[in-house]
mmCIF file as Biopython writes it, N, C-alpha, C and O atoms, coordinates in Angstrom:
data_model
#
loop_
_atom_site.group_PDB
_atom_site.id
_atom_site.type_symbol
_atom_site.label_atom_id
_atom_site.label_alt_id
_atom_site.label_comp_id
_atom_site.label_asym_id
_atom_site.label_entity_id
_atom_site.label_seq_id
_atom_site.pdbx_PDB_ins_code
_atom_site.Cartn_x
_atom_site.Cartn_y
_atom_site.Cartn_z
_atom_site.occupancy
_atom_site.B_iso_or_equiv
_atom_site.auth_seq_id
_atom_site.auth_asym_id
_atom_site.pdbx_PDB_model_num
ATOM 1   N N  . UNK A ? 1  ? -15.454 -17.877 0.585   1.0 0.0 1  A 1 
ATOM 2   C CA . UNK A ? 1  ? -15.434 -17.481 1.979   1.0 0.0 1  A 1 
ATOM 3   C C  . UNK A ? 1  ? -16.694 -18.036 2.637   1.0 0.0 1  A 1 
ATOM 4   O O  . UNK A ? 1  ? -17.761 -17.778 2.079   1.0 0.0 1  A 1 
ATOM 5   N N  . UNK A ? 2  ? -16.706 -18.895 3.951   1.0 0.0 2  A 1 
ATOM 6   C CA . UNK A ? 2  ? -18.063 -18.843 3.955   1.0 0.0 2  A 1 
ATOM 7   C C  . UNK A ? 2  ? -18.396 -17.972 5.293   1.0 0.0 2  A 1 
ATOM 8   O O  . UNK A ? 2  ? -18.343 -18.751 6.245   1.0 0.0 2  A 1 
ATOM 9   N N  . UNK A ? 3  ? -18.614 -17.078 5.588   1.0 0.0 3  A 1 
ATOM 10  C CA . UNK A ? 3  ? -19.232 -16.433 6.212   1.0 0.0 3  A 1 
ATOM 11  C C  . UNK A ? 3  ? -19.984 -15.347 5.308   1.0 0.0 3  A 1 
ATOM 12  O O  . UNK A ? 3  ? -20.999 -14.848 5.792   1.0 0.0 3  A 1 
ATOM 13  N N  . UNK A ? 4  ? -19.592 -14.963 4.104   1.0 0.0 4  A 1 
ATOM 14  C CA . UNK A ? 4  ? -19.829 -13.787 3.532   1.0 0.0 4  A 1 
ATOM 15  C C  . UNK A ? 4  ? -19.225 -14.167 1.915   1.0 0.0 4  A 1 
ATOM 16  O O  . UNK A ? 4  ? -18.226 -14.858 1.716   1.0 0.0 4  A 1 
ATOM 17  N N  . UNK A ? 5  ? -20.155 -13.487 0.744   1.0 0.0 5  A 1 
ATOM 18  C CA . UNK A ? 5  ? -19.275 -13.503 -0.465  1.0 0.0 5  A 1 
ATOM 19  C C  . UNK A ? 5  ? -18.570 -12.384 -0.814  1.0 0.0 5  A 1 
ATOM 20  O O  . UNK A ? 5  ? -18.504 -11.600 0.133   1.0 0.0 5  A 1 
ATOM 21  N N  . UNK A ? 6  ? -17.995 -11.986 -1.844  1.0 0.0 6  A 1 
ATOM 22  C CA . UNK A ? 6  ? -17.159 -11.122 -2.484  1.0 0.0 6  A 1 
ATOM 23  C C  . UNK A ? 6  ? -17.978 -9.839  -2.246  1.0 0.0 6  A 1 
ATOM 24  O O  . UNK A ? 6  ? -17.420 -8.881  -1.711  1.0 0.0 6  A 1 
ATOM 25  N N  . UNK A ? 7  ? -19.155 -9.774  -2.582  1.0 0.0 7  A 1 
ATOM 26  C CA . UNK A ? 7  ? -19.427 -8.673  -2.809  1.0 0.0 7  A 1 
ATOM 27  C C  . UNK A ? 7  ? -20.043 -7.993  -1.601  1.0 0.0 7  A 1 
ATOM 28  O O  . UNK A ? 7  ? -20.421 -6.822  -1.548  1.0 0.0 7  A 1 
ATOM 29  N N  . UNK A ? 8  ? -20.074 -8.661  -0.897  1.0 0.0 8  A 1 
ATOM 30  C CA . UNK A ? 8  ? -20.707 -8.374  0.522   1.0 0.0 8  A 1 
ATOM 31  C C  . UNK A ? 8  ? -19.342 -7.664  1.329   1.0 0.0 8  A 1 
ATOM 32  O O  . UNK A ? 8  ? -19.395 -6.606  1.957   1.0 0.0 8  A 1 
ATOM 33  N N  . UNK A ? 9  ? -18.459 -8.279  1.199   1.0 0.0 9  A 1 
ATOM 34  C CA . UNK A ? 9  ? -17.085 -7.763  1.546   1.0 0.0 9  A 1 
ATOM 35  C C  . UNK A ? 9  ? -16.238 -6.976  1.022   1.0 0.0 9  A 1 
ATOM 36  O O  . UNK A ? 9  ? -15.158 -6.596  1.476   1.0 0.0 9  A 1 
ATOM 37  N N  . UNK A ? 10 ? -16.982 -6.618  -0.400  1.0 0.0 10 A 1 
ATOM 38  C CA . UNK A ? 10 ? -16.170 -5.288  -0.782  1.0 0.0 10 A 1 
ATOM 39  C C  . UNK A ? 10 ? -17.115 -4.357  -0.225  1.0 0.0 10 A 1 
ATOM 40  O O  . UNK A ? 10 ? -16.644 -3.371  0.342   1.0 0.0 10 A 1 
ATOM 41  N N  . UNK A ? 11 ? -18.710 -4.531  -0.298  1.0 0.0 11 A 1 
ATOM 42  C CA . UNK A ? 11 ? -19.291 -3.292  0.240   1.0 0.0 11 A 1 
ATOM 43  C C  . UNK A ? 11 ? -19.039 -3.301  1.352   1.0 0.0 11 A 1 
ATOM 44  O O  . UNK A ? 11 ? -19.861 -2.484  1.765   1.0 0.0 11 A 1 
ATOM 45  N N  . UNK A ? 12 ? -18.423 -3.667  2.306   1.0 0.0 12 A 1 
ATOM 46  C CA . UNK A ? 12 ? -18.233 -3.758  3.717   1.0 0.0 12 A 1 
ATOM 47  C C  . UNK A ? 12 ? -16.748 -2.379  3.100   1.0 0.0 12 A 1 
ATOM 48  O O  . UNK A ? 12 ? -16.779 -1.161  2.922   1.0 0.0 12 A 1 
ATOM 49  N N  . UNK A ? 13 ? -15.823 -3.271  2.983   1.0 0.0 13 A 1 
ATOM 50  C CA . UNK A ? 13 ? -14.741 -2.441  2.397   1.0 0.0 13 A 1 
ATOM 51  C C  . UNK A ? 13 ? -14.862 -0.873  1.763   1.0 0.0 13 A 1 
ATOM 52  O O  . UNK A ? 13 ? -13.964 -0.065  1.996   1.0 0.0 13 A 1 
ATOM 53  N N  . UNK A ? 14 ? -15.852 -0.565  1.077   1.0 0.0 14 A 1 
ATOM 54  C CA . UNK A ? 14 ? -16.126 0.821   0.294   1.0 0.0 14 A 1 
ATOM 55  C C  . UNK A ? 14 ? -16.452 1.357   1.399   1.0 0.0 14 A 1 
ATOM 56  O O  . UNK A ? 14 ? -15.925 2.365   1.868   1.0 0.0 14 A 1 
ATOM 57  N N  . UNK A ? 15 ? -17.406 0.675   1.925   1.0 0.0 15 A 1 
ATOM 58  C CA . UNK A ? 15 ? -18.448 1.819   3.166   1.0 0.0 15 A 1 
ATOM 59  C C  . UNK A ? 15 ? -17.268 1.982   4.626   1.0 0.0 15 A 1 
ATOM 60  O O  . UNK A ? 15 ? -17.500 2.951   5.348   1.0 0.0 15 A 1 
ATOM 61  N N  . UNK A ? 16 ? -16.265 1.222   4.961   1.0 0.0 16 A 1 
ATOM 62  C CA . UNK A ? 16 ? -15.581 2.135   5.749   1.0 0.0 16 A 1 
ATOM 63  C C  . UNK A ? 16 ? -14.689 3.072   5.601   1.0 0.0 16 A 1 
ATOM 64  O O  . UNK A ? 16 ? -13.881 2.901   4.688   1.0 0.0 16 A 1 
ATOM 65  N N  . UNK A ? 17 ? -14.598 4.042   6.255   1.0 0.0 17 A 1 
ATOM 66  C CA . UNK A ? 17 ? -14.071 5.489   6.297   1.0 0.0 17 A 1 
ATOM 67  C C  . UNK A ? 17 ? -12.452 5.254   5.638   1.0 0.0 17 A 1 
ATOM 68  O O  . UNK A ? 17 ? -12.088 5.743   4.569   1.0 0.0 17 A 1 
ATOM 69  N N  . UNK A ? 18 ? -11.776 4.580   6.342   1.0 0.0 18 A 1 
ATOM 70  C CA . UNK A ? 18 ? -10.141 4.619   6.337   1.0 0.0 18 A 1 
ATOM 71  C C  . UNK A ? 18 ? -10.184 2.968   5.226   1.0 0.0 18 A 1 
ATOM 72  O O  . UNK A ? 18 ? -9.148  3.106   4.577   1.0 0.0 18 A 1 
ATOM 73  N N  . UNK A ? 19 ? -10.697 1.899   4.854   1.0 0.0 19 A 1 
ATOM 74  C CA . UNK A ? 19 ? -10.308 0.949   4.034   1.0 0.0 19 A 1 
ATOM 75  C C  . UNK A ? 19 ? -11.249 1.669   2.764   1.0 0.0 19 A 1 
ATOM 76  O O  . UNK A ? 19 ? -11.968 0.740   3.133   1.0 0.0 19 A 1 
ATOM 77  N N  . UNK A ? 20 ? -11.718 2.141   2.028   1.0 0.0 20 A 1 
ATOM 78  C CA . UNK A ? 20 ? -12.482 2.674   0.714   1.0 0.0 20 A 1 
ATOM 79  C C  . UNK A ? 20 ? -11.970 2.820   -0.054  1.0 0.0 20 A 1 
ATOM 80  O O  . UNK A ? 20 ? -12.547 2.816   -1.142  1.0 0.0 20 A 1 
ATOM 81  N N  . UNK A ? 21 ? -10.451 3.059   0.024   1.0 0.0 21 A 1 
ATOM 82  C CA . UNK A ? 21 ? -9.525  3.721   -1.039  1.0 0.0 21 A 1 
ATOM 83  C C  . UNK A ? 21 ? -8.854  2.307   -1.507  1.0 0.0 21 A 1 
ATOM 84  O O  . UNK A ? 21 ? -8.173  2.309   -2.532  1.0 0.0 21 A 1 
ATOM 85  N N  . UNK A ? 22 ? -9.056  0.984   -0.697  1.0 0.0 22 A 1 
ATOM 86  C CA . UNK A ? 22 ? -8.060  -0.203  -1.255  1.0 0.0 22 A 1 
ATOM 87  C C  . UNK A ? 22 ? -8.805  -0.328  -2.543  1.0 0.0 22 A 1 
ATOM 88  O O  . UNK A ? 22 ? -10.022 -0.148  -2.592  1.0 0.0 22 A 1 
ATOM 89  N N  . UNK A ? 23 ? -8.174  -0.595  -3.455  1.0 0.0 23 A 1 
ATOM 90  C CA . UNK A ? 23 ? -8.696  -1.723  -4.926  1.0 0.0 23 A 1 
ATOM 91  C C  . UNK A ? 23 ? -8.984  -2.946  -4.706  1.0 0.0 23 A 1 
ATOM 92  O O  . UNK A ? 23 ? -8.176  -3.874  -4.771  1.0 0.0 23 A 1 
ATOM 93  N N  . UNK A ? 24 ? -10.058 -3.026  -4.453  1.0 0.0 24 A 1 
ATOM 94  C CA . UNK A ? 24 ? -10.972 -4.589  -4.573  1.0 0.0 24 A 1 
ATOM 95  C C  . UNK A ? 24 ? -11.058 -5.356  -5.821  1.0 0.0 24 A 1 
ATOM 96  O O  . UNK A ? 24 ? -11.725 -5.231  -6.848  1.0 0.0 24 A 1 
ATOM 97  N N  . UNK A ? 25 ? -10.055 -6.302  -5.355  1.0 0.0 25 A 1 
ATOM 98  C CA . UNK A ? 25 ? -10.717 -7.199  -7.298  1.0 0.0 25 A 1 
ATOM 99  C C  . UNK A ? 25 ? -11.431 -8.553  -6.199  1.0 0.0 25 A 1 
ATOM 100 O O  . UNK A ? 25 ? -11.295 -9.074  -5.092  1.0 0.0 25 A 1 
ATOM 101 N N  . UNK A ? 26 ? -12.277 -8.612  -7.512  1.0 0.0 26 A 1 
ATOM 102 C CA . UNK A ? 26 ? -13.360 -9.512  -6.976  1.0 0.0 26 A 1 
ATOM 103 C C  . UNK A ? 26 ? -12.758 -11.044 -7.528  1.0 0.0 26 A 1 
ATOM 104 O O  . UNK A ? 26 ? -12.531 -11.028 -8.737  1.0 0.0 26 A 1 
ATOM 105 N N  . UNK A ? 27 ? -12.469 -12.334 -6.857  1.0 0.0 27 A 1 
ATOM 106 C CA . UNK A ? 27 ? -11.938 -13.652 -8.151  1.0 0.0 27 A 1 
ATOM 107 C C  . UNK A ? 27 ? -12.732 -14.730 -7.527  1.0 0.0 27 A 1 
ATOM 108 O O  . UNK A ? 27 ? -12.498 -15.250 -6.436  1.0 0.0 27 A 1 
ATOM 109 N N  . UNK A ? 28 ? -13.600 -14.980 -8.256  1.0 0.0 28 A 1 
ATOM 110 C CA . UNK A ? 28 ? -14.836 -15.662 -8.055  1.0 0.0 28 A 1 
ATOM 111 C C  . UNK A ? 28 ? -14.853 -16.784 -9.207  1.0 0.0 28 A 1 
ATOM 112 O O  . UNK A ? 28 ? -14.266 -16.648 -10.280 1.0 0.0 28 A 1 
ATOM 113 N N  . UNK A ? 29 ? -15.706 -18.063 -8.789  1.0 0.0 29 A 1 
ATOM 114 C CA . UNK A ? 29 ? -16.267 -18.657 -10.155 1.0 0.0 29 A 1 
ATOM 115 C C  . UNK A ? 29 ? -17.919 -18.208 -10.259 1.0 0.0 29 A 1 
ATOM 116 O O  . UNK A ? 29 ? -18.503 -19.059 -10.929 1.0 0.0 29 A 1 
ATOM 117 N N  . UNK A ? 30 ? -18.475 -17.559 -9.981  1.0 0.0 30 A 1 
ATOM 118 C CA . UNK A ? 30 ? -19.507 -17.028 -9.785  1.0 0.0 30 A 1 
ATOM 119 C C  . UNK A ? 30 ? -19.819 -15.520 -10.664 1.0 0.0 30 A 1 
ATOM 120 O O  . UNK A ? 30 ? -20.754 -14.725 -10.576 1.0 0.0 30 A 1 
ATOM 121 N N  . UNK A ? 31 ? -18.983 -15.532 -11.254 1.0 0.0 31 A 1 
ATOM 122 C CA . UNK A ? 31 ? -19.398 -14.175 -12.053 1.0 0.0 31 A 1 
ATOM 123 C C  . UNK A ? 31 ? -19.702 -14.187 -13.548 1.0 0.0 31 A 1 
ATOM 124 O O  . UNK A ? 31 ? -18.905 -14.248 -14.484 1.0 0.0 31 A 1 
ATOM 125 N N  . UNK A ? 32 ? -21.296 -14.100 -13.565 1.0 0.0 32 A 1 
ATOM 126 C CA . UNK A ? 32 ? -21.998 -13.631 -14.784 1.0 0.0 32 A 1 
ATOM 127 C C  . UNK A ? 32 ? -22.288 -12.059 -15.052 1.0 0.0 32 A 1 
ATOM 128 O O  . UNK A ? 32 ? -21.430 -11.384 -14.484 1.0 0.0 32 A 1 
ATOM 129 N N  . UNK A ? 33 ? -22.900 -11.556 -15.498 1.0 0.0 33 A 1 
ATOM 130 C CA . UNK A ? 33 ? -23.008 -10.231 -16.259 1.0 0.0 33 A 1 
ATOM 131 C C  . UNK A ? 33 ? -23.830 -9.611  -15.277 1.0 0.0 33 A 1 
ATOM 132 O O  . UNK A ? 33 ? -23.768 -8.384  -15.194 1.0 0.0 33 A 1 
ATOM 133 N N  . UNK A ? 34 ? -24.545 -10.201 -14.561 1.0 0.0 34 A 1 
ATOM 134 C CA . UNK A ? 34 ? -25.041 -9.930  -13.337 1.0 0.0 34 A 1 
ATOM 135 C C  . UNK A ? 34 ? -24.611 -9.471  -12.230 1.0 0.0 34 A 1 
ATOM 136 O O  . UNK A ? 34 ? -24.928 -8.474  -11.580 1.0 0.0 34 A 1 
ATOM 137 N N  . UNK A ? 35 ? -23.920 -10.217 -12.081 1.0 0.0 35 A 1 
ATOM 138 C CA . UNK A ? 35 ? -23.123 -10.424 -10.909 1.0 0.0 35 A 1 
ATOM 139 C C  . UNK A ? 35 ? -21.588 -9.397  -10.742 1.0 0.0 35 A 1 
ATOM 140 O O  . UNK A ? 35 ? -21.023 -9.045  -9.706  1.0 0.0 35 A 1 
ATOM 141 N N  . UNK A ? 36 ? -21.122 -9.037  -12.590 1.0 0.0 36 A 1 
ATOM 142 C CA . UNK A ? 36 ? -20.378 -8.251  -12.912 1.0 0.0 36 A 1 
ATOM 143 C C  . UNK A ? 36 ? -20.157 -7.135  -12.718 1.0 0.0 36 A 1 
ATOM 144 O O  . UNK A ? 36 ? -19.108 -6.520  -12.525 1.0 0.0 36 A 1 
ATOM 145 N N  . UNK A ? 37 ? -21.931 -6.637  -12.803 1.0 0.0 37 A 1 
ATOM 146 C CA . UNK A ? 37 ? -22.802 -5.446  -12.761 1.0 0.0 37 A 1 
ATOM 147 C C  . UNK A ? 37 ? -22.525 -4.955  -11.383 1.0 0.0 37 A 1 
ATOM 148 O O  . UNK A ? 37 ? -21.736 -4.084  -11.014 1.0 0.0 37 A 1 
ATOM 149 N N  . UNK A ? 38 ? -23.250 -5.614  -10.780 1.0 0.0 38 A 1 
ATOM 150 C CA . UNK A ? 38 ? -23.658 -5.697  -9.303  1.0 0.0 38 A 1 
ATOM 151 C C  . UNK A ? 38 ? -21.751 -5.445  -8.794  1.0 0.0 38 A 1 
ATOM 152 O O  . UNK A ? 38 ? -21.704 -4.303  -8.337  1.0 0.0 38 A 1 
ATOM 153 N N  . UNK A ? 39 ? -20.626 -5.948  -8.749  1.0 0.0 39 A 1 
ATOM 154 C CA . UNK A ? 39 ? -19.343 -5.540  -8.102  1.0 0.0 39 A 1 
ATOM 155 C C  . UNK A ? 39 ? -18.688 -4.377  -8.889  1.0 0.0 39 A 1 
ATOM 156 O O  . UNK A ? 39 ? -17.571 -4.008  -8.529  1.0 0.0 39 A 1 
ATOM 157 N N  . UNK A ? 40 ? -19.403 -3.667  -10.119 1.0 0.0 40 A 1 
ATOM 158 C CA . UNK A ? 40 ? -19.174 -2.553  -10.742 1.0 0.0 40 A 1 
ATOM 159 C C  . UNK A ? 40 ? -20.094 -1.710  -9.591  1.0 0.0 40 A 1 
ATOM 160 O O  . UNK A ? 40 ? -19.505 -0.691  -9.229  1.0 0.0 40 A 1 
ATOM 161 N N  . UNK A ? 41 ? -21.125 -1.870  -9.078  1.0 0.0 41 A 1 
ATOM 162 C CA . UNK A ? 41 ? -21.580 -1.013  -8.513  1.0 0.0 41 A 1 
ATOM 163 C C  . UNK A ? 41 ? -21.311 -0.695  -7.486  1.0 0.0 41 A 1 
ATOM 164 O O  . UNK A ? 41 ? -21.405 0.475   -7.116  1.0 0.0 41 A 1 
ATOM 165 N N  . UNK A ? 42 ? -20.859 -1.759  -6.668  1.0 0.0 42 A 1 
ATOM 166 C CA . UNK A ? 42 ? -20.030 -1.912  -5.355  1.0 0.0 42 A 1 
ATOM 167 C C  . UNK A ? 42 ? -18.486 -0.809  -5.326  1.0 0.0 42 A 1 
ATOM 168 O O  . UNK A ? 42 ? -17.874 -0.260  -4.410  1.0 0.0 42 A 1 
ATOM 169 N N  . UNK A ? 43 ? -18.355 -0.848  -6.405  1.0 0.0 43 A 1 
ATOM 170 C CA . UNK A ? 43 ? -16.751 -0.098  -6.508  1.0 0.0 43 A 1 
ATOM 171 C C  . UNK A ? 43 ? -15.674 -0.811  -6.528  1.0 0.0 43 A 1 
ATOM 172 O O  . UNK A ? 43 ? -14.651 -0.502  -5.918  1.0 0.0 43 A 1 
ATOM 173 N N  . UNK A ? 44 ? -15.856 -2.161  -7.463  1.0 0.0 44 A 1 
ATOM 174 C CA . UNK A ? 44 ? -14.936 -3.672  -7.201  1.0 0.0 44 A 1 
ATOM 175 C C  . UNK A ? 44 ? -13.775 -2.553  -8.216  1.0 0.0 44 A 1 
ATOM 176 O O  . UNK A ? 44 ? -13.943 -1.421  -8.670  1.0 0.0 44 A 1 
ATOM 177 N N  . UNK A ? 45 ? -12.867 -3.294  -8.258  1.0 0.0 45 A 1 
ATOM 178 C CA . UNK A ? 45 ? -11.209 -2.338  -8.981  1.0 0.0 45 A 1 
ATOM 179 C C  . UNK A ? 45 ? -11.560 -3.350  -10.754 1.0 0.0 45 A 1 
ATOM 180 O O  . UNK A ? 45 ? -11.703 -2.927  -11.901 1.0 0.0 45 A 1 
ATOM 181 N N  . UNK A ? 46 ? -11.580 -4.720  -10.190 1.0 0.0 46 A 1 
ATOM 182 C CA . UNK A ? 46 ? -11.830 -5.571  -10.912 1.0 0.0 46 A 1 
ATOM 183 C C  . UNK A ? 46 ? -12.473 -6.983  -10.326 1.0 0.0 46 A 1 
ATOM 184 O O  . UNK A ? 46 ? -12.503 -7.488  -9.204  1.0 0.0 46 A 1 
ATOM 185 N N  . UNK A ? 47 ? -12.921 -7.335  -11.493 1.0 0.0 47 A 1 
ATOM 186 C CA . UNK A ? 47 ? -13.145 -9.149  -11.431 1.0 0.0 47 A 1 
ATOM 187 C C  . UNK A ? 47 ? -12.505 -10.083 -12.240 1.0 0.0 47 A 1 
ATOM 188 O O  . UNK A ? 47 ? -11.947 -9.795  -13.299 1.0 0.0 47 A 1 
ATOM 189 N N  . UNK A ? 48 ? -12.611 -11.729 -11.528 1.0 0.0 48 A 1 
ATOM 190 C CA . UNK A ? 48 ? -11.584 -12.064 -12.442 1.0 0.0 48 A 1 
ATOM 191 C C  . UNK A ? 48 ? -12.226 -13.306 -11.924 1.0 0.0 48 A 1 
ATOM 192 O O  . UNK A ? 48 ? -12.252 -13.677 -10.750 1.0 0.0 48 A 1 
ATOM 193 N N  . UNK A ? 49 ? -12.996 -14.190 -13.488 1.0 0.0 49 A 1 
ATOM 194 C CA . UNK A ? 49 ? -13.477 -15.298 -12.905 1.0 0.0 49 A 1 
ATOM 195 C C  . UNK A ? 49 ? -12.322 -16.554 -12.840 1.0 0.0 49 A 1 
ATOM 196 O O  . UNK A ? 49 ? -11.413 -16.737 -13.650 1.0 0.0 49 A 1 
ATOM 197 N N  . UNK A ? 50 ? -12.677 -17.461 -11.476 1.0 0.0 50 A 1 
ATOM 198 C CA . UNK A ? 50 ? -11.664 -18.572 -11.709 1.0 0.0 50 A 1 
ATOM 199 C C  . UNK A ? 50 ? -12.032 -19.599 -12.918 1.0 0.0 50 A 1 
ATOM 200 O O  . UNK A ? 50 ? -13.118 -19.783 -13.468 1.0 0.0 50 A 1 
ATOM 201 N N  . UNK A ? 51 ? -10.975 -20.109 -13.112 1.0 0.0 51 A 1 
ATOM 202 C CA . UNK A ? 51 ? -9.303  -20.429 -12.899 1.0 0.0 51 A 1 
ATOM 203 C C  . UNK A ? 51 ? -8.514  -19.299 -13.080 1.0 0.0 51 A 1 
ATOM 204 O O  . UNK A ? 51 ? -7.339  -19.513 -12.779 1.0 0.0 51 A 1 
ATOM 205 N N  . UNK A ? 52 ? -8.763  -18.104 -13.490 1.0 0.0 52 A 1 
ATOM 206 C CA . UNK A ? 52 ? -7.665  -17.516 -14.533 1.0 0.0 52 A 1 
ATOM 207 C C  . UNK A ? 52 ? -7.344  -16.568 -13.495 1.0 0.0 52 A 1 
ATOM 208 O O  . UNK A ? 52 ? -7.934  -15.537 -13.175 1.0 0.0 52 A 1 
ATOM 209 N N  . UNK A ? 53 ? -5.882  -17.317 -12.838 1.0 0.0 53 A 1 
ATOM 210 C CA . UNK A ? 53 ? -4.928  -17.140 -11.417 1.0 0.0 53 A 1 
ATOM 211 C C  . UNK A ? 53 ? -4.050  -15.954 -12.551 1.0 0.0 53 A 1 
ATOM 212 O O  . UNK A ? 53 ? -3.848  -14.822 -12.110 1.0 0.0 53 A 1 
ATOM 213 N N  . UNK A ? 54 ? -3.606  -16.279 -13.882 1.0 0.0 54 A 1 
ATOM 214 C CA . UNK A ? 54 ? -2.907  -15.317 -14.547 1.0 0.0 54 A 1 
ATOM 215 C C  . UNK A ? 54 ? -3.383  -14.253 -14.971 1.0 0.0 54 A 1 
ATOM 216 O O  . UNK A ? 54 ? -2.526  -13.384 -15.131 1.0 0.0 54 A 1 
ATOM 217 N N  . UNK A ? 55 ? -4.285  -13.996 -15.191 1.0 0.0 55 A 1 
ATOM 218 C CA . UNK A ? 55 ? -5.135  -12.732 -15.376 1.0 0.0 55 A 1 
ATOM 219 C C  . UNK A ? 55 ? -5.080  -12.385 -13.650 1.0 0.0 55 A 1 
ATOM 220 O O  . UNK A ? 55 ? -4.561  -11.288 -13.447 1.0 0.0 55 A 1 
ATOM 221 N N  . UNK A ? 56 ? -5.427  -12.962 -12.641 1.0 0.0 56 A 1 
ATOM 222 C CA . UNK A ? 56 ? -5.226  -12.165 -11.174 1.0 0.0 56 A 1 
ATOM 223 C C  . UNK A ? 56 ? -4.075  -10.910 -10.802 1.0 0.0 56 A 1 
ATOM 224 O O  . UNK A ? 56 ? -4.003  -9.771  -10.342 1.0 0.0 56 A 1 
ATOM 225 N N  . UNK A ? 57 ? -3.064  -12.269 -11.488 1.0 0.0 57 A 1 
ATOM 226 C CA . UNK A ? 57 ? -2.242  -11.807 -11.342 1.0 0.0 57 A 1 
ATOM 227 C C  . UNK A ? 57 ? -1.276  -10.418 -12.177 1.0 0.0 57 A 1 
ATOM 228 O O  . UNK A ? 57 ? -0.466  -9.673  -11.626 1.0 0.0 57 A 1 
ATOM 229 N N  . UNK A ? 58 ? -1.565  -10.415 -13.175 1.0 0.0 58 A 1 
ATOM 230 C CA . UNK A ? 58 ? -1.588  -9.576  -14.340 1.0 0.0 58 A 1 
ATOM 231 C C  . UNK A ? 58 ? -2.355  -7.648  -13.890 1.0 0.0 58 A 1 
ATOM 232 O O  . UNK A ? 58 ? -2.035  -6.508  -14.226 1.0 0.0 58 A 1 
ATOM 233 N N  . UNK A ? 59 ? -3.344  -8.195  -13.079 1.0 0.0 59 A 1 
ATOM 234 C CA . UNK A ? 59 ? -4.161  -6.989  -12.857 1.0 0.0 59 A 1 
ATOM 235 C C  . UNK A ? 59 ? -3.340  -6.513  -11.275 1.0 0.0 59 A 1 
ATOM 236 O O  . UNK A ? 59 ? -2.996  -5.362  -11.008 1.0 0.0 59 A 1 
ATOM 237 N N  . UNK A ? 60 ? -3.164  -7.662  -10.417 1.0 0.0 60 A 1 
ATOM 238 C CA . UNK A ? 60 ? -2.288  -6.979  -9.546  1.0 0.0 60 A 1 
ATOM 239 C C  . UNK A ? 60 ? -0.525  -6.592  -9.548  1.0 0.0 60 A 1 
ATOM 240 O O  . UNK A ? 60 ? 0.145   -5.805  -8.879  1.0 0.0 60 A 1 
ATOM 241 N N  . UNK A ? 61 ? -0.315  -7.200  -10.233 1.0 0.0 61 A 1 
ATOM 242 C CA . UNK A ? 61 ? 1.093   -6.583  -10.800 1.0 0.0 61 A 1 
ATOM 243 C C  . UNK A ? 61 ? 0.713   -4.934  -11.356 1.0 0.0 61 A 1 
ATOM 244 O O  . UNK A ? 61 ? 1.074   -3.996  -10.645 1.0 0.0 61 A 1 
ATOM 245 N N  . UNK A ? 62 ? 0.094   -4.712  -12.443 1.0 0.0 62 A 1 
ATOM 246 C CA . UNK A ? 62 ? -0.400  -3.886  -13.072 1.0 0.0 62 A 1 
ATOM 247 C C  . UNK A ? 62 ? -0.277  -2.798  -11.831 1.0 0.0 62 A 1 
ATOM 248 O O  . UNK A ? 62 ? 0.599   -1.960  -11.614 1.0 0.0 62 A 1 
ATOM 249 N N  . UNK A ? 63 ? -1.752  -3.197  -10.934 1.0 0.0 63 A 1 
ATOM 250 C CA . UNK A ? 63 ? -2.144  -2.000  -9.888  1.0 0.0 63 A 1 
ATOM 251 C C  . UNK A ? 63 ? -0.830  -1.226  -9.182  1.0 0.0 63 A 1 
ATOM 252 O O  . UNK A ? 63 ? -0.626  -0.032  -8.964  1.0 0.0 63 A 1 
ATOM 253 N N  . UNK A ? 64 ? 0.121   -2.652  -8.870  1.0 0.0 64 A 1 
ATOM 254 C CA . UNK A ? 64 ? 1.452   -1.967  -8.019  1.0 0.0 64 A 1 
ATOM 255 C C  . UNK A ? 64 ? 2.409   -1.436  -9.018  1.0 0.0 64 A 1 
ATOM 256 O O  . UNK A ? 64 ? 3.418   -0.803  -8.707  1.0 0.0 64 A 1 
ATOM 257 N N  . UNK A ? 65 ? 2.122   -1.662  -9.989  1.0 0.0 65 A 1 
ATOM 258 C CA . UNK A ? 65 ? 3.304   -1.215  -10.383 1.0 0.0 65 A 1 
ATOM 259 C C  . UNK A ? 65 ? 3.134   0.820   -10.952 1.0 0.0 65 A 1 
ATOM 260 O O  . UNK A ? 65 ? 3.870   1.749   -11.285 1.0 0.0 65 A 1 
ATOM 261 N N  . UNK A ? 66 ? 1.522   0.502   -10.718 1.0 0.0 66 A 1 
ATOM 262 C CA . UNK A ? 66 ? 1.500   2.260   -10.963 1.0 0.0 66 A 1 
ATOM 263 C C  . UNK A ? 66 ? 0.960   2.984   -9.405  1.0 0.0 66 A 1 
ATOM 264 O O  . UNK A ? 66 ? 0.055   3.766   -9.112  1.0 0.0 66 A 1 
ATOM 265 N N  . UNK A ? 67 ? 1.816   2.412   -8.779  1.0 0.0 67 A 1 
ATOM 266 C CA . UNK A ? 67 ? 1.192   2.729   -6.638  1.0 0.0 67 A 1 
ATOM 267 C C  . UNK A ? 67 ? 2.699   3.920   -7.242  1.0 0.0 67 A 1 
ATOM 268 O O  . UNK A ? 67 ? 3.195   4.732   -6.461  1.0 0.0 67 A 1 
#
């Protein structure tokens, strides 16, 4: 994104009143153990470094299928 990264936009996401409750997965090529940390703290649902579009997808199937 370039105005903003992942994690800047999920804490945007947690901290408002009525969007807090969505599941944020974070899919970045940017995620080390650091960085892992840091969108665990944010309240990310998950992360999912790129390429791995099947693991994305795997975790959002997953989420809907227990909505």
């Amino acid at each position: 994104m370039p105005q903003m990264d992942g994690h800047h936009l999920t804490k945007r996401i947690k901290s408002h009143p009525r969007l807090k409750e969505l599941p944020v997965v974070i899919f970045s090529s940017l995620i080390n153990e650091e960085m892992r940390l840091k969108g665990e703290a944010l309240g990310a649902y998950a992360q999912v470094t790129k390429p791995e579009i099947e693991q994305l997808i795997g975790i959002v199937d997953q989420k809907i299928a227990h909505q």
